[in-house]
C-alpha positions in Angstrom: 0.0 0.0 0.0 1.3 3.5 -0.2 1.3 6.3 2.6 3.3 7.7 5.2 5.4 6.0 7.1 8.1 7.3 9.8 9.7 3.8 9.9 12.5 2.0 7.4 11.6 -0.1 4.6 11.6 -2.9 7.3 9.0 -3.2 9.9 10.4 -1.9 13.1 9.4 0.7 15.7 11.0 3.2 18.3 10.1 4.3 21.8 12.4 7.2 23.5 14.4 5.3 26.6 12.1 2.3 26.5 12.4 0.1 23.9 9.7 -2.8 22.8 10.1 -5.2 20.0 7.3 -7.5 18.3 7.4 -10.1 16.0 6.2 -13.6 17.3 6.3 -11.4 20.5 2.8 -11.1 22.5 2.4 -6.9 23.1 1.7 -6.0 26.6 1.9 -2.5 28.4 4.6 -2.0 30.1 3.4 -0.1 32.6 4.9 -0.9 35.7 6.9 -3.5 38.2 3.4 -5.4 38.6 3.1 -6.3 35.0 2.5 -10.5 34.8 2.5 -10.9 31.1 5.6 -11.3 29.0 5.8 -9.4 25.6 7.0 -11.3 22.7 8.9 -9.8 19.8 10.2 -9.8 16.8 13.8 -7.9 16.6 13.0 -5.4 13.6 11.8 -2.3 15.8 15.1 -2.9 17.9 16.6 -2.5 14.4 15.1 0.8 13.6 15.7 2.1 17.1 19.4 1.4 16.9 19.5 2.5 12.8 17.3 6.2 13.7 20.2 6.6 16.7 23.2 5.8 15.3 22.8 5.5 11.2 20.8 8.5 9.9 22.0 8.0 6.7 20.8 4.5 6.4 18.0 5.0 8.2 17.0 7.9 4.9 18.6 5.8 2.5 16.8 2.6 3.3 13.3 4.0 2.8 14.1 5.2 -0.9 15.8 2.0 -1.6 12.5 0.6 -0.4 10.4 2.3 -2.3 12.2 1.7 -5.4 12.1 -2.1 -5.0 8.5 -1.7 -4.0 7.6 0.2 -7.3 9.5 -2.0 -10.0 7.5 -5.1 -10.3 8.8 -8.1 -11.3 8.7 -9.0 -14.8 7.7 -12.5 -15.4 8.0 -15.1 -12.5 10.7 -17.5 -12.2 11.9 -19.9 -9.3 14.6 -18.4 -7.8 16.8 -20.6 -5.2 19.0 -19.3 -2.0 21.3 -21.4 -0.5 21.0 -21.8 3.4 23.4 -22.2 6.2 22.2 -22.7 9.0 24.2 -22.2 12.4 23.5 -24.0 15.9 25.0 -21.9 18.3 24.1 -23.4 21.5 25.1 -24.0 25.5 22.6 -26.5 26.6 21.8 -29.8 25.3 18.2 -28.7 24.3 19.7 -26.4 22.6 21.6 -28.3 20.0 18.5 -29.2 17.8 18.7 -32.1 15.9 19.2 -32.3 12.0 15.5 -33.3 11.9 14.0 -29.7 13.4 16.6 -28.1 10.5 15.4 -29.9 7.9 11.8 -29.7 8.8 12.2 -25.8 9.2 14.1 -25.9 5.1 10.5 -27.8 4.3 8.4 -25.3 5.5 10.6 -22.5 4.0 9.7 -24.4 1.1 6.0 -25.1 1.5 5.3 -21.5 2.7 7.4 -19.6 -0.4 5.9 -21.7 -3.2 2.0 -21.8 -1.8 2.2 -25.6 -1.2 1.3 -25.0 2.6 -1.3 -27.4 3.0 -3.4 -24.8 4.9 -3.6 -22.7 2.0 -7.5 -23.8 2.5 -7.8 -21.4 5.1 -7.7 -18.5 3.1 -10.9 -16.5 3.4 -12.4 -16.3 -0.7 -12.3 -12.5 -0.9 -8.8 -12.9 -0.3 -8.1 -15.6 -2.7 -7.2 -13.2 -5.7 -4.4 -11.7 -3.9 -3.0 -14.9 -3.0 0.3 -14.7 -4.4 3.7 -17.4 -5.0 6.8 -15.7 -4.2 8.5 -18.5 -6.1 11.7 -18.7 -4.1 13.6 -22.1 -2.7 15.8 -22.5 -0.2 18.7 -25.1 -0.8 20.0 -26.0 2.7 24.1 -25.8 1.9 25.4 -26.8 5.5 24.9 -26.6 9.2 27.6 -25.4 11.2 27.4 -26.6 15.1 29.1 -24.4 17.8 28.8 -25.1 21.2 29.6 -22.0 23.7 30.1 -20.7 27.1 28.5 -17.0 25.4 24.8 -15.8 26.4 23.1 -14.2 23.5 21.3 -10.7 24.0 20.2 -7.7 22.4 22.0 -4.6 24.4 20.0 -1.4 23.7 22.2 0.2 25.8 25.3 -0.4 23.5 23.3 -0.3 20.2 24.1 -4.2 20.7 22.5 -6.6 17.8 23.8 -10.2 18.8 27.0 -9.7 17.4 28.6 -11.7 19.2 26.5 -14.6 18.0 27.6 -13.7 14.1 31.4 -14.1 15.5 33.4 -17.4 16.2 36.3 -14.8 18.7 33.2 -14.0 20.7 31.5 -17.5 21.1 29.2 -17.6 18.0 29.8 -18.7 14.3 30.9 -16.8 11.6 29.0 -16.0 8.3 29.7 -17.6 5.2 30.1 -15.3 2.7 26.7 -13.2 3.2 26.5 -12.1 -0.8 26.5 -15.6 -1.3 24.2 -17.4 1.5 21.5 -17.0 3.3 23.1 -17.3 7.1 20.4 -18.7 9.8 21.6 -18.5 12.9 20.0 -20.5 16.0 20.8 -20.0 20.0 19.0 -19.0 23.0 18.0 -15.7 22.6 17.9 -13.8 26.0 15.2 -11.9 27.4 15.2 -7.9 26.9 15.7 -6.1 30.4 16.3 -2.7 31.2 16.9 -1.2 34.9 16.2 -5.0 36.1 12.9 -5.0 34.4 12.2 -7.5 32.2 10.4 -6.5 29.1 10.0 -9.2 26.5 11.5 -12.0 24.4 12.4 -11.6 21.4 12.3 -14.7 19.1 13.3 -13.7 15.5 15.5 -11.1 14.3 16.5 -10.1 10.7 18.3 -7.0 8.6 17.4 -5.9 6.0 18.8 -5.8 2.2 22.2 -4.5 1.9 24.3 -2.7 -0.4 21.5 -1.4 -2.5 23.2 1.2 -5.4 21.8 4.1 -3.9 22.7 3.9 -0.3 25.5 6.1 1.0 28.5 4.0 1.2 29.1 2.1 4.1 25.3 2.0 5.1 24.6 -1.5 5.5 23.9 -3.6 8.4 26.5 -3.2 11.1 29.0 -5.0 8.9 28.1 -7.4 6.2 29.5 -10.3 8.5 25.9 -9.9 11.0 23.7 -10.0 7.5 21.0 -12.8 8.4 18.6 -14.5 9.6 18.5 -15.1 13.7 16.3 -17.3 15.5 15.5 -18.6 18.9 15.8 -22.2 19.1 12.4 -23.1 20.5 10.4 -21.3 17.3 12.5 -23.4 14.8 10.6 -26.3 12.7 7.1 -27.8 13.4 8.5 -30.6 15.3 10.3 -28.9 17.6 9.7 -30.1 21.2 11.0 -27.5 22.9 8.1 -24.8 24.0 7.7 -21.0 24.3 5.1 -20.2 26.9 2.8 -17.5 26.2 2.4 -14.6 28.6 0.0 -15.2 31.7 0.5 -18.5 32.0 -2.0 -19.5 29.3 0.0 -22.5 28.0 2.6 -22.8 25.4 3.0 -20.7 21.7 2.0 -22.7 18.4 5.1 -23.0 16.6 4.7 -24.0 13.2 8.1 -22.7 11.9 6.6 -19.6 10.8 9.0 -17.2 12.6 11.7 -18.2 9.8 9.0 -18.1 7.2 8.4 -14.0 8.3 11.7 -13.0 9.4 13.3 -14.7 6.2 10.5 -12.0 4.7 12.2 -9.5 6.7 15.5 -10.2 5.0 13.9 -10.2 1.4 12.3 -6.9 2.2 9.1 -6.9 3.7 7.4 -5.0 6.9 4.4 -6.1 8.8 1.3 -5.8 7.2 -0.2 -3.1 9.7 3.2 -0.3 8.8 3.9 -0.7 12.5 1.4 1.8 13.8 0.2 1.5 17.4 3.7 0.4 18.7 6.5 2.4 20.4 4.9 5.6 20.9 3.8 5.9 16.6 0.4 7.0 16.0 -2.3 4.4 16.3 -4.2 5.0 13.4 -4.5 4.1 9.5 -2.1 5.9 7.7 0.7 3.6 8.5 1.7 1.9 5.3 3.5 -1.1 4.3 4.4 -0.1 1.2 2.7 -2.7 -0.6 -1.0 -2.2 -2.2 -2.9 -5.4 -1.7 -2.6 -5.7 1.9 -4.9 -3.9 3.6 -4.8 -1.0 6.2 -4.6 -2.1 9.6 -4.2 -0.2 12.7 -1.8 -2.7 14.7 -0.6 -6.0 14.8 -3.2 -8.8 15.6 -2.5 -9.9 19.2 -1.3 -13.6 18.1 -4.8 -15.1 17.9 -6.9 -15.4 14.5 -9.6 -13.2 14.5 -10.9 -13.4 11.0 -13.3 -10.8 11.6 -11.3 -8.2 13.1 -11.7 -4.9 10.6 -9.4 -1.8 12.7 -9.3 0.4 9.3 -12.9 0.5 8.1 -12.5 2.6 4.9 -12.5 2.1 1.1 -9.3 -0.3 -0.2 -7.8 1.6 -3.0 -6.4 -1.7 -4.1 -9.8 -4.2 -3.5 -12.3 -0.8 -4.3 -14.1 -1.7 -1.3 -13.5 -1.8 3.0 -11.8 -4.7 3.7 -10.9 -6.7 6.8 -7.3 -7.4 8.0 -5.4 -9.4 6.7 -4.6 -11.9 9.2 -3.8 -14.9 7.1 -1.0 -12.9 6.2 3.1 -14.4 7.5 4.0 -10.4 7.7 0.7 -10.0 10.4 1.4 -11.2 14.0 -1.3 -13.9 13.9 -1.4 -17.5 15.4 1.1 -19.5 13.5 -1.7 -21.6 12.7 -3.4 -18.9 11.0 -0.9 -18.1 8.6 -0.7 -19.4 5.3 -0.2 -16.7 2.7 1.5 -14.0 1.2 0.2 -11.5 -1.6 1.3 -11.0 -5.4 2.6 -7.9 -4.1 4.7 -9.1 -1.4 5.5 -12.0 -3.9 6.5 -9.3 -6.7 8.6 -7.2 -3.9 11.0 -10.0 -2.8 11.7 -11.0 -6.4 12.4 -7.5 -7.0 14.9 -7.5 -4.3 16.7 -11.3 -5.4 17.0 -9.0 -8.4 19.1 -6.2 -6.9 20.2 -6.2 -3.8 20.4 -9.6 -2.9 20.9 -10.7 -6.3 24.1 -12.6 -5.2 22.3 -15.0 -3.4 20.5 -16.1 -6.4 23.5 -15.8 -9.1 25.5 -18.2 -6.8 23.1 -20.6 -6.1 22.3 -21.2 -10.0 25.2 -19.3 -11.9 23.9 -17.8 -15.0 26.6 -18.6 -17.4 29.3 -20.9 -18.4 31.7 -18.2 -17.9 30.3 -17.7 -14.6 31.3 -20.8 -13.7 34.6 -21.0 -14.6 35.4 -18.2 -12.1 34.4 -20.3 -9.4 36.2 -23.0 -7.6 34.6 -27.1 -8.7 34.1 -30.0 -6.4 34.4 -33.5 -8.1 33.1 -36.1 -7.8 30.2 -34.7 -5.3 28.7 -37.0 -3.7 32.3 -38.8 -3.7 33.1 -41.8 -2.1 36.9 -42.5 -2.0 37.9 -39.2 -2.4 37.6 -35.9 -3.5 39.3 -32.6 -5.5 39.4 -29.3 -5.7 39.6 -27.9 -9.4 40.8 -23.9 -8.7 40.5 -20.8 -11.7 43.3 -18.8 -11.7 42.0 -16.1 -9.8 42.2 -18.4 -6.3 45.4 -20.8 -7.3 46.9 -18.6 -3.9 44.6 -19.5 -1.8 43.7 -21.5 1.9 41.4 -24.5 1.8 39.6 -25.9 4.8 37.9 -28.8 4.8 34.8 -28.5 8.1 32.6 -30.7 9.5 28.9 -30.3 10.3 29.8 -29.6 13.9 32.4 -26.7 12.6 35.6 -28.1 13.1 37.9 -27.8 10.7 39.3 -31.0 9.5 41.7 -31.1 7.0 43.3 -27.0 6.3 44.9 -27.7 2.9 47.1 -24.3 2.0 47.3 -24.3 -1.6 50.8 -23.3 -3.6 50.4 -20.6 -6.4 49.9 -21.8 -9.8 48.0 -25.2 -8.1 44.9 -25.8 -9.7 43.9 -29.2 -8.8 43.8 -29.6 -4.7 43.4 -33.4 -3.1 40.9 -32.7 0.0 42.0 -35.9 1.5 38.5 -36.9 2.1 39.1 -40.9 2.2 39.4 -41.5 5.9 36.7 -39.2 6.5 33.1 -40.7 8.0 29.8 -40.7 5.9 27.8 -37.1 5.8 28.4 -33.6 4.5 31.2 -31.4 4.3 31.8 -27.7 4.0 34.7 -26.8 1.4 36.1 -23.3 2.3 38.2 -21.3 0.0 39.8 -18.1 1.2 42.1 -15.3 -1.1 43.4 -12.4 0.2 39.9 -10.8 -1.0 37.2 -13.3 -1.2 35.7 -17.0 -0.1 34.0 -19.7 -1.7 32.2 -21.9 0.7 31.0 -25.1 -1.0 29.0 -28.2 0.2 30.7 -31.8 -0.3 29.0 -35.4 0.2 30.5 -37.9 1.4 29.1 -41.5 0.7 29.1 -44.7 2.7 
C-alpha cells in the first residue's frame, strides 16, 4: 500500500528510553513492576531504534531504496533458489536441535514460499485473488554446530544486535560469505531487560537488504559479516519439542516454523502488514503503510490469535475498491502461527524485485547464469564422492587456503594451496559418511562449497 510511514523499509518501531520489540512477541503495556505478562517480539523495531540513533544516513537511505524495489514489479515469474546455512549456536543440550528440526524448518521455507502449505484452504475467498507465490527455494548448503560458554542478547544500551553470536572470537559462528548465502543463525536468545525490568522475548531477528546502489556507502547492516537470519531455538521447525510459553501462564505458543517463514520475509524486504502503527509511541491510526497495495490498512498487529473478523481500518481499499478486513492470514501480520498461510502478489512481486538487486548474489551463486560464470568459481568433483575428492581452482584463487569442516564446525583437513595449483586433493578418504563444507579463502574473497561424502 502506499502512505506515510516514519519507519525504514523494514518493519520496526521506536520508543524514546524504553524500547519494545514484536514479532512472534505477545504486546503487553509496560506499565509498571506489577506487570504479569511477557511481551513477545520480533527484533526489527530494535533494528530501527538502533538505525534512527546511530545510522541517519541509512535510516533515509533505506526507505528510498525501499520504495524503489516496491515500485518495480517483477517482470515475469521465475523460481529463484537461495542457498541456506544454518548455524546452531548453542550451551545446553536442548539447545543443539537435531538435523531433523533443521530440515523440517528448510520444508516449511519451502512449502510457505511456493504456496504448497497445505493450509492454504484457510484463506478466506475474498482474499483468494491476492494470493500470491513468491517462487523462491531455499537449498539448505550446511549446518555449522558451535557449542559455547556465550549468552546471547540484544543490548539497547550499547546499540548491541547479537554480534557476538555472528562471531566465532566472541563465542558464536561466523557468516559464510553473506552475498552468497542465506546465514540462519539459532541459540537462546535472552530476554530484553532494562533497569532489572524484564520487558519481553524476542524470538526472531533479521536485517534488512544490503548494499543497495543508492545507499551512502558504508550503510549496511552493522557489517556485512551480522547479515542474516537469527532465531531462537524453541520457534525453529514444526517438530520442535522444545516450548515457548505465552504470557500469563496461558499455555505454550503454536510453533509452526513460521517465525523463519516472516523473518526470512524481513531479510527479502518486507514490513508487517499493519506499517507498525500502534507500537512504540507511533500514531495508532491508518495511515501507516506497508508499502505494498494489496494488503490492507490495519491499525496494529493482531495480538497472536486469529480473529478473521477483526476490521481496525474501516474505509475504502484503494487496491480491492471496497472496506476490507485485515489481513490476518498474512506471515508479515502477528497472527497465530496456525493462522498463517499466505503472502500476496505484491509481497510475492517485492521480494523477487529484491533477489534482483540487492540480494541478487544469493541467487547468481546458487544457479550461476553462465558458463563463464562458472569457470570463475572454484569445482568439487566427484560430489557426492566416495573415495575421495578434489578441488579444481581458476586462476583467480590458485593462492589460496582450503579448509575442509565438518557439520559440527571443526575444521578437518586446512589444505594451504601453492600458487599456480589448480587441482587440490581434500584428503576426504578417511573421513566418516555425511556432509562437508569446502572453504576457500584469497586475500579478498571466499568460496564456501557443500561436499557429500558417501558410505
Amino acid at each position: 500500500m502506499t502512505g506515510t510511514n516514519p519507519l525504514t523499509g523494514r518493519s520496526q518501531a521506536v520508543l524514546p528510553k524504553s524500547v519494545f520489540f514484536a514479532l512472534f512477541f505477545f504486546w503487553t503495556a509496560f506499565a509498571s513492576a506489577q506487570t504479569a505478562k511477557l511481551p513477545v517480539f520480533c527484533g526489527q523495531e530494535v533494528f530501527d531504534y538502533i538505525v534512527r540513533r546511530q545510522y541517519p544516513d541509512l535510516h533515509r537511505a533505506f526507505q528510498g531504496a525501499f520504495e524503489a524495489c516496491a515500485g518495480r514489479p517483477s517482470s515475469g515469474r521465475s523460481p529463484l533458489t537461495i542457498r541456506v546455512v544454518v548455524h546452531v549456536v548453542w550451551k545446553n543440550a536442548e539447545e543443539n536441535l537435531a538435523d531433523s528440526i533443521i530440515l523440517n524448518q528448510i520444508a516449511v521455507l519451502n512449502e510457505d514460499y511456493n504456496r504448497q502449505n497445505p493450509d492454504t484452504a484457510k484463506l478466506r475467498p475474498e482474499f483468494l485473488p491476492a494470493a500470491g507465490n513468491p517462487q523462491i527455494r531455499f537449498d539448505l548448503a550446511g549446518i555449522v554446530r558451535v557449542q559455547t560458554n556465550a549468552s546471547f542478547k540484544l543490548d539497547l544500551a550499547g546499540n548491541e544486535l547479537l554480534a557476538n553470536l555472528k562471531s566465532s572470537s566472541q563465542g558464536g559462528s561466523d557468516a559464510w560469505n553473506p552475498d552468497a548465502y542465506l546465514n540462519l543463525w539459532i541459540c537462546k536468545i535472552q530476554p530484553i531487560t532494562i533497569g532489572g525490568f524484564t520487558l519481553g522475548q524476542i524470538l526472531g531477528f533479521a536485517f534488512p537488504p544490503n548494499n543497495l546502489g543508492n545507499w551512502p556507502a558504508n550503510s549496511g547492516a552493522p557489517s556485512p559479516a551480522q547479515d542474516g537470519v537469527a532465531l531462537d531455538y524453541r520457534v525453529v521447525g514444526r517438530n520442535n519439542p522444545n516450548t515457548v510459553d505465552v504470557p500469563g501462564g496461558t499455555g505454550a505458543l503454536v510453533v509452526r516454523g513460521r517465525t523463519a517463514t516472516h523473518e526470512v520475509g524481513h531479510y527479502l524486504g518486507l514490513r508487517h502488514i499493519w506499517g507498525d502503527g500502534g507500537i512504540l509511541g507511533l500514531p495508532n491510526n491508518c495511515d501507516q503503510s506497508d508499502g505494498i497495495g494489496d494488503t490492507p490498512f490495519a491499525n496494529a498487529q493482531s495480538p497472536f490469535d486469529c480473529n478473521k473478523s477483526r476490521n481496525t481500518c474501516p474505509q475504502t481499499e484503494p487496491h480491492y475498491g471496497q472496506d476490507m478486513p485485515d489481513l490476518v492470514e498474512n506471515y508479515m501480520d502477528y497472527a497465530s502461527e496456525d493462522c498463517m498461510n499466505m503472502f500476496t502478489r505484491g509481497q510475492a512481486d517485492l521480494m523477487q524485485s529484491v533477489l534482483a538487486g540487492p540480494r541478487k548474489g544469493l541467487v547468481a551463486f546458487s544457479t550461476g547464469t553462465s558458463q563463464a560464470d562458472a569457470e570463475e568459481w572454484p569445482f568439487l568433483f566427484p560430489n557426492p564422492a566416495r573415495d575421495g575428492a578434489w578441488l579444481q581452482l581458476p586462476a583467480a584463487w590458485q593462492a589460496a587456503t582450503v579448509d575442509l569442516i565438518g557439520a559440527d564446525g571443526r575444521i578437518r583437513n586446512a589444505l594451504p594451496t601453492a600458487g599456480g595449483e589448480q587441482r587440490v586433493d581434500l584428503h576426504t578418504r578417511a573421513l566418516a559418511p555425511g556432509w562437508y563444507a569446502v572453504r576457500v579463502q584469497t586475500a579478498n574473497r571466499v568460496w564456501t562449497g557443500r561436499l557429500v561424502m558417501l558410505p
